[in-house]
C-alpha positions in Angstrom: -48.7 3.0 -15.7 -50.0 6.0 -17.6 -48.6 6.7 -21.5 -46.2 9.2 -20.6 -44.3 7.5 -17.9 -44.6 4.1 -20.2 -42.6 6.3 -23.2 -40.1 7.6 -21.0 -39.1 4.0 -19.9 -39.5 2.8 -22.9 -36.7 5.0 -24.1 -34.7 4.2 -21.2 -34.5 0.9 -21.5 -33.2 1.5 -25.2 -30.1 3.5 -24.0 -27.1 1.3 -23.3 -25.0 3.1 -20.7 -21.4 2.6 -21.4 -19.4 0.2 -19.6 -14.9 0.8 -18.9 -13.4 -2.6 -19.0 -10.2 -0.7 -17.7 -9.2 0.2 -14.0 -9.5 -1.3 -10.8 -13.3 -0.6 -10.0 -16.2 -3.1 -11.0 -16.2 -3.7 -14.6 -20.3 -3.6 -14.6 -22.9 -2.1 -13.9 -24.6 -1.7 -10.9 -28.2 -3.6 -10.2 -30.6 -0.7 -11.6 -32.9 -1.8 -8.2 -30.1 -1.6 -5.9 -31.9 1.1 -3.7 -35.3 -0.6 -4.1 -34.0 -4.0 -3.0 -32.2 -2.8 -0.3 -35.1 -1.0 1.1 -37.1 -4.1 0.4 -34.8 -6.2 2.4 -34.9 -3.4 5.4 -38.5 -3.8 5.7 -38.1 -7.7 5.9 -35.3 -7.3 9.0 -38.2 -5.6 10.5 -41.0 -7.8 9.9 -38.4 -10.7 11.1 -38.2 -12.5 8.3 -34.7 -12.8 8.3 -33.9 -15.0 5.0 -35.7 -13.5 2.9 -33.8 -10.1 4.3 -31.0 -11.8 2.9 -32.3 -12.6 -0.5 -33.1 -9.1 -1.1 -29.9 -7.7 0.1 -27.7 -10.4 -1.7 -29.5 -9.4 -5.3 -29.2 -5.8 -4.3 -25.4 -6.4 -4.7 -25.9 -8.5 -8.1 -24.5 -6.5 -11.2 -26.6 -5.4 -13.9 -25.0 -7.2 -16.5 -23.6 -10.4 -15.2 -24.7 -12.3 -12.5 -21.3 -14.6 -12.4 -19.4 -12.6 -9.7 -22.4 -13.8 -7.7 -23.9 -17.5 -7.3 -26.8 -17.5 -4.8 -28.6 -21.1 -3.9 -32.0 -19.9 -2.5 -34.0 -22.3 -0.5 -37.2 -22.0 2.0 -35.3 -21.3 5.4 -31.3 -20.8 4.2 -29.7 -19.7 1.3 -26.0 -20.3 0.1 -23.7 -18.6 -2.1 -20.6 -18.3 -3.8 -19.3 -14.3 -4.3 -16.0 -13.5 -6.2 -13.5 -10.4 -5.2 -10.6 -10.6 -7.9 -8.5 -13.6 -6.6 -10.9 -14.1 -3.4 -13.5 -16.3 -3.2 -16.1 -16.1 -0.6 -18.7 -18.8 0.7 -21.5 -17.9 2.7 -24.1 -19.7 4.4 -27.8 -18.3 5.8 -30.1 -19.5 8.2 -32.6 -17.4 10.3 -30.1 -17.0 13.2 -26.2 -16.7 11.5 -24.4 -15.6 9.0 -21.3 -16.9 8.3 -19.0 -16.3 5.2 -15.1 -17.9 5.0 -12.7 -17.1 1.8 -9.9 -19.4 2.0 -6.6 -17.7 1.4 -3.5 -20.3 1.8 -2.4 -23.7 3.1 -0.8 -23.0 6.2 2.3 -25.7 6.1 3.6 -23.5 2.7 3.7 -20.0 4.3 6.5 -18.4 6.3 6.2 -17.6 9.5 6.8 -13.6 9.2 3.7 -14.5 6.9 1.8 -15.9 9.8 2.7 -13.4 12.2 1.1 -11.1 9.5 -1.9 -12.6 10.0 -2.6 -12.5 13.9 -1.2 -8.1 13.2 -3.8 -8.4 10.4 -6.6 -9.3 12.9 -5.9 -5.8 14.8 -7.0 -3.5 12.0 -10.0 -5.6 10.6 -13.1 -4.3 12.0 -15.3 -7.0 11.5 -13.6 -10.4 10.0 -11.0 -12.4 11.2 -8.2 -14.7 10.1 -7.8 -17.7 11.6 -6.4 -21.5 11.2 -8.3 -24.1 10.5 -6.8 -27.4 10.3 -3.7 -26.6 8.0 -6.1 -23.8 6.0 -5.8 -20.2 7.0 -9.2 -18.2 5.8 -10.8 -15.5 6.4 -14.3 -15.3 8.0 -17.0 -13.3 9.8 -20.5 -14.9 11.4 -23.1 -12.4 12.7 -26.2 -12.9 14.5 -29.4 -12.0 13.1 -30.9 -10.9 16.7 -30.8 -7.0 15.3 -29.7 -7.3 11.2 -29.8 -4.8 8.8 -28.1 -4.1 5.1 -26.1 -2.0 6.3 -24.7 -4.6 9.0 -24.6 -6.9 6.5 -22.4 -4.5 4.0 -19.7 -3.4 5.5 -18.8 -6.9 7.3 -18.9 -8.7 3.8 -17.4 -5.5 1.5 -14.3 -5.8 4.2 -13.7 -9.6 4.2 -14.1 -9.6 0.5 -11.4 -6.6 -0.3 -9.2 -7.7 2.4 -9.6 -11.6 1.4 -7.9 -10.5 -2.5 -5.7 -7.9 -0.6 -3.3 -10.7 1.3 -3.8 -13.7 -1.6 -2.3 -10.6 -3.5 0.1 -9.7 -1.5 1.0 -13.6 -1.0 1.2 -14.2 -4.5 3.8 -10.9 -5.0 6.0 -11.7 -1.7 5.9 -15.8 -1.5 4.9 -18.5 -3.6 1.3 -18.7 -5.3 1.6 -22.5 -5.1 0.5 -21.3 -1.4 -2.8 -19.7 -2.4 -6.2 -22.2 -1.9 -9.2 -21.2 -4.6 -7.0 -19.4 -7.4 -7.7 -22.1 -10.5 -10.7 -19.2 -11.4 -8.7 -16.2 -12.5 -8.5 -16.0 -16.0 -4.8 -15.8 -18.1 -4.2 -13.0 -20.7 -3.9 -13.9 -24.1 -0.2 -14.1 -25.1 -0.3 -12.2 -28.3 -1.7 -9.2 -26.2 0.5 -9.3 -23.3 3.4 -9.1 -25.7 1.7 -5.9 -27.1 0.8 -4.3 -23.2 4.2 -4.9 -22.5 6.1 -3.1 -25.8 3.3 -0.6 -25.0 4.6 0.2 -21.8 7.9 0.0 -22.7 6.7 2.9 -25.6 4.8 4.7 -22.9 8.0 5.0 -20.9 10.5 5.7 -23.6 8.5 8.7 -24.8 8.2 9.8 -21.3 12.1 10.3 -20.7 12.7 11.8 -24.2 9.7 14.2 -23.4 11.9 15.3 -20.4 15.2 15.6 -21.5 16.3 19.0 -21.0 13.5 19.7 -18.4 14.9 17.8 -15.2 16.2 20.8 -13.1 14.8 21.7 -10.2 12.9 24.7 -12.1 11.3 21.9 -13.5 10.2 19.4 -10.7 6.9 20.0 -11.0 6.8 18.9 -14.4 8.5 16.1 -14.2 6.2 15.4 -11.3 3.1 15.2 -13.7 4.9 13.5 -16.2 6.1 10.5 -13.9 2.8 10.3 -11.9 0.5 10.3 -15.0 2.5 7.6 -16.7 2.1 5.4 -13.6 -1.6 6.0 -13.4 -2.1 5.1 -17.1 -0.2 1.8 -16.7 -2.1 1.1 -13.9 -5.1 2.1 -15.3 -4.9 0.9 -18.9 -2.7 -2.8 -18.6 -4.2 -3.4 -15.2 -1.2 -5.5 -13.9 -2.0 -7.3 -10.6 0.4 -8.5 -7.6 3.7 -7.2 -7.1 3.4 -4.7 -9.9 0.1 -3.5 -8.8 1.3 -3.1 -5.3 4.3 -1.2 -5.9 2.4 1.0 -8.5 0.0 2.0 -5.7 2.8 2.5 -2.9 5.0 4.8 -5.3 1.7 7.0 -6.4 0.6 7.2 -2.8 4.0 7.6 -1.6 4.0 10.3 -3.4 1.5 12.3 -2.2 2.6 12.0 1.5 3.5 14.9 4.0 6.0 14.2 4.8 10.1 15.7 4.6 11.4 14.4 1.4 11.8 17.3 -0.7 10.0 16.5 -4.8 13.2 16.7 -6.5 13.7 13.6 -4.3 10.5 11.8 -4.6 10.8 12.3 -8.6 14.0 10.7 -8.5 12.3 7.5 -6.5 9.5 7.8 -9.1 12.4 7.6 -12.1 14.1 4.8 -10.5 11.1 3.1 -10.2 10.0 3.4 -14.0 13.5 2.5 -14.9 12.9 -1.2 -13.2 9.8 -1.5 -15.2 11.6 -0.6 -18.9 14.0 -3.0 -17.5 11.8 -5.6 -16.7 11.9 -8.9 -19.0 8.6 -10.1 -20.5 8.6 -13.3 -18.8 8.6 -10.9 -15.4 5.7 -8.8 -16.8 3.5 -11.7 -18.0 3.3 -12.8 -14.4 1.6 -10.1 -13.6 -1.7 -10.3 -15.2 -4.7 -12.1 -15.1 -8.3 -11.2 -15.2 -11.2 -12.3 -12.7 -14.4 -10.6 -11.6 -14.7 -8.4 -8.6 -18.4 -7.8 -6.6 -17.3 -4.6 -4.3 -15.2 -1.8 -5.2 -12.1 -0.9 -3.0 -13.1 2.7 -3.8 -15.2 4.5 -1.1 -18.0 6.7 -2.8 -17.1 10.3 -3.3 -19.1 13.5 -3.2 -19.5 15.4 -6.6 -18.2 18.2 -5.0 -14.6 16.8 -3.8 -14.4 15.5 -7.8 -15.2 19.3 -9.1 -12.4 20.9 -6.2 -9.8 18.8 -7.3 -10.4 19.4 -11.1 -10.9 23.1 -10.2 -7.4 23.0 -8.1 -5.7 21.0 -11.3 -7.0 23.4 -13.7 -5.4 26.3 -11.6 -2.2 24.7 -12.1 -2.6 24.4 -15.8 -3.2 28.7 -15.7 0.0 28.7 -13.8 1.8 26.9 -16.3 0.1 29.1 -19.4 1.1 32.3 -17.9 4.9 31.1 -17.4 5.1 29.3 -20.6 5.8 26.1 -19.6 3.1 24.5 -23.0 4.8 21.0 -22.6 2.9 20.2 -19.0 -0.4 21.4 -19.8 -1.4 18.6 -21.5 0.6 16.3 -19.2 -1.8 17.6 -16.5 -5.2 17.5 -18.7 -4.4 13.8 -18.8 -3.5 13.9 -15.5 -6.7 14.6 -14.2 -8.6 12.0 -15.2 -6.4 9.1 -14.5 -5.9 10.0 -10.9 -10.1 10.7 -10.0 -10.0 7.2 -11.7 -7.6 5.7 -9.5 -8.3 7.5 -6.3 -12.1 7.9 -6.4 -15.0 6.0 -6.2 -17.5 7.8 -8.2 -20.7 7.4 -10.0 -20.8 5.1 -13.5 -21.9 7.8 -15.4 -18.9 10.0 -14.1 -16.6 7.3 -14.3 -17.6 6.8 -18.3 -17.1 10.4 -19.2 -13.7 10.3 -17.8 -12.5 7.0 -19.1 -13.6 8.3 -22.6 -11.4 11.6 -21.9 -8.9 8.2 -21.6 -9.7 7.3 -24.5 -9.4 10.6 -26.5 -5.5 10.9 -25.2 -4.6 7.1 -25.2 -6.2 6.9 -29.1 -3.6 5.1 -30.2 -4.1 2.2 -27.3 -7.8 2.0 -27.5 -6.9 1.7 -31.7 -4.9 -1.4 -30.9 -7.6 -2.8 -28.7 -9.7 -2.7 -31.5 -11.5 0.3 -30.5 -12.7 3.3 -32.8 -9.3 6.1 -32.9 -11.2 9.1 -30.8 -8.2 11.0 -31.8 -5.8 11.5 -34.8 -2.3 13.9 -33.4 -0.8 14.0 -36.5 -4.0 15.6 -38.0 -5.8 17.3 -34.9 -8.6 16.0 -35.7 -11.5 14.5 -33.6 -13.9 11.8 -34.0 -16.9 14.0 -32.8 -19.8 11.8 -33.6 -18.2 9.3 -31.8 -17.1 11.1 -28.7 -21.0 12.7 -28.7 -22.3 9.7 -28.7 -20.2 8.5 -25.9 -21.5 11.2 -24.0 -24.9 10.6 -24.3 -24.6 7.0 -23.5 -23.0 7.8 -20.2 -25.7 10.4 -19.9 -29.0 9.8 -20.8 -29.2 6.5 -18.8 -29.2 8.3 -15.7 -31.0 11.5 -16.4 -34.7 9.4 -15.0 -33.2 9.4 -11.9 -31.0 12.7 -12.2 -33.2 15.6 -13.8 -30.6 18.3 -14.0 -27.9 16.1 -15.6 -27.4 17.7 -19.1 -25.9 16.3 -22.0 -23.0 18.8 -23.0 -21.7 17.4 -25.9 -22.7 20.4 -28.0 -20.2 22.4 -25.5 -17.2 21.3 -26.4 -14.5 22.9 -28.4 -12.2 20.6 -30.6 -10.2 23.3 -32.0 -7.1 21.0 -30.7 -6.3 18.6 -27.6 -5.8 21.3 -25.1 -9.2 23.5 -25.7 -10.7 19.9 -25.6 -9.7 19.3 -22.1 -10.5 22.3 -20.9 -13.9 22.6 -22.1 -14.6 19.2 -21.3 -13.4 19.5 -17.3 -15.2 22.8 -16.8 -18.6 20.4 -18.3 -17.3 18.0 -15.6 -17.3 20.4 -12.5 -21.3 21.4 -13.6 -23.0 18.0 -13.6 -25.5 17.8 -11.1 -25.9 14.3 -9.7 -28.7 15.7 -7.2 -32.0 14.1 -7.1 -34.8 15.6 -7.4 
């Protein structure tokens, strides 16, 4: 290794890339060999030495940071292992010739049978696992022969039984009974003292919403309301990270949303108000039984091209112009916090990208992040910035990357902070610019 390139990693390995602990993607990095290992493990399909193939594949997948989502048991001719997906748990077994992983979701004797006919519809739009019955458990499983393995048919099979596996023990625990549910004992509870505060937070959150819209809710106005509703919902969902029932019909009513369908706005606002209206209503005994934390491997985003994040900024920030020119100010910065939430919720995009938006989070939800016991990015009754702070943020989800990513430039000095709005705007035309392209 000659000096030079000894330096550079050198100073590398001093950054510390930053790491959201917000959101429903993988709260860790990924392994800094990912691409290495799974080119390793390529090479050892071909050479037909199949378990060690596996090896390197299974530690491609390992995060950065933590190795817990991830238990591997490594011996000469099989290997076993234990992954974690949010309230799945998956067991998989090795051997030169099969590959079999199960997750077990529920004790068949304590589900309905509208749940069990769900099940054998279920099987119909899985590409690659199955449920099935065993005895009185139903799981969830795939085997593949090793005759002609390779990452990438190793991947997709175990990405889709682990997503779907958490998908229905969600979905049983928001519809039925969780006494159903085998292997849930490892999700974590949230602490009581800060569930009480998540819940008069949201209850804040959506008081503040409907004051900010008195007067406005006309149809002149739908669109505004529209942003309002939407980026309240995405910051719930983003920010208190509730799980079950309420995650569910968070994600129907944002998606539902955006459908093409008939129903006129005016009309899907109104299903959007009704909605937030059961959450203020909601007690805290309700609320509380919606959270827990656990570790996920996968993410249930699929990866997105730099270029569809910089069109959908560039389409938002159009709107914001159309606003400005008819002087509708009270939306703009609706829409400026807008933006981010939703790439968050409906992207899957890189971990430098996703750091530099959660930190425009941040900025807007400063008075959250204060009470989390974070650093205040943002003071509104002064309009004043923490620009060290947000600089250094910036470089940390920056610098980290730019070995790999030579044209990805640090643009903190770029920013204006003459108030929240000039902020954003600065901050998303930086956004658009970054150049994850390898060179």
């Amino acid at each position: 290794m000659n000096w030079l390139r000894y330096v550079k990693e050198l100073i590398f390995l001093k950054k510390s890339p930053e790491i959201p602990h917000y959101g429903r993607s993988i709260h860790a990095l990924p392994n800094p060999k990912e691409h290495e290992l799974f080119d390793l493990s390529a090479t050892a399909f071909r050479a037909n030495n199949i378990v060690l193939g596996y090896r390197y594949f299974l530690e491609s997948i390992q995060h950065a940071n933590s190795h817990e989502h991830l238990v591997l048991t490594i011996n000469d001719d099989t290997i076993s292992f234990k992954l974690y997906q949010g309230s799945a748990i998956l067991h998989g077994t090795i051997t030169a010739e099969h590959f079999h992983v199960t997750s077990q979701i529920a004790k068949a004797s304590n589900l309905h049978v509208a749940m069990k006919r769900r099940f054998l519809e279920r099987n119909f739009q899985l590409t690659y696992c199955r449920f099935r019955q065993k005895e009185d458990v139903i799981e969830l499983s795939i085997k593949l022969h090793n005759t002609t393995i390779t990452p990438q048919k190793i991947f997709f099979p175990l990405r889709e039984l682990a997503l779907n596996a958490d998908f229905e023990k969600e979905f049983i625990a928001s519809e039925f009974e969780e006494s159903a549910l085998l292997e849930y004992d490892h999700i974590h509870p949230i602490d009581p003292h800060r569930l009480h505060r998540l819940y008069e937070t949201m209850q804040e959150w959506i008081r503040t919403t409907k004051l900010s819209l008195i007067g406005l809710l006309s149809n002149d106005n739908k669109g505004m309301a529209s942003f309002s509703y939407l980026a309240l919902l995405l910051q719930i969902d983003y920010l208190l990270i509730p799980h079950k029932k309420m995650a569910k019909e968070i994600n129907e009513k944002i998606n539902t949303y955006f459908l093409e369908d008939e129903k006129l706005t005016t009309d899907k606002n109104s299903d959007l108000e009704s909605y937030l209206a059961e959450l203020e209503s909601m007690s805290f005994e309700a609320f509380s039984t919606q959270f827990y934390s656990s570790t996920t491997t996968f993410s249930p985003f699929e990866q997105a091209m730099h270029d569809d994040i910089a069109d959908f900024i560039d389409e938002s920030l159009s709107k914001v112009r159309w606003y400005k020119n008819n002087h509708a100010n009270y939306v703009i910065t609706t829409i400026y916090r807008y933006i981010a939430l939703y790439i968050l919720f409906n992207y899957g995009i890189h971990p430098s990208l996703r750091a530099l938006l959660h930190l425009h989070v941040q900025v807007y939800a400063s008075n959250f992040f204060a009470d989390e016991g974070a650093l205040k990015l943002y003071d509104s009754n002064t309009n004043t910035f923490e620009k060290k702070a947000i600089s250094n943020a910036i470089a940390a989800a920056i610098e980290p990357y730019q070995y790999r990513y030579k044209n990805l430039i640090n643009f903190a000095d770029q920013l204006n902070f003459s108030d929240l709005d000039h902020f954003s705007q600065s901050f998303y035309l930086q956004i658009q610019n970054l150049d994850y392209q390898e060179i």
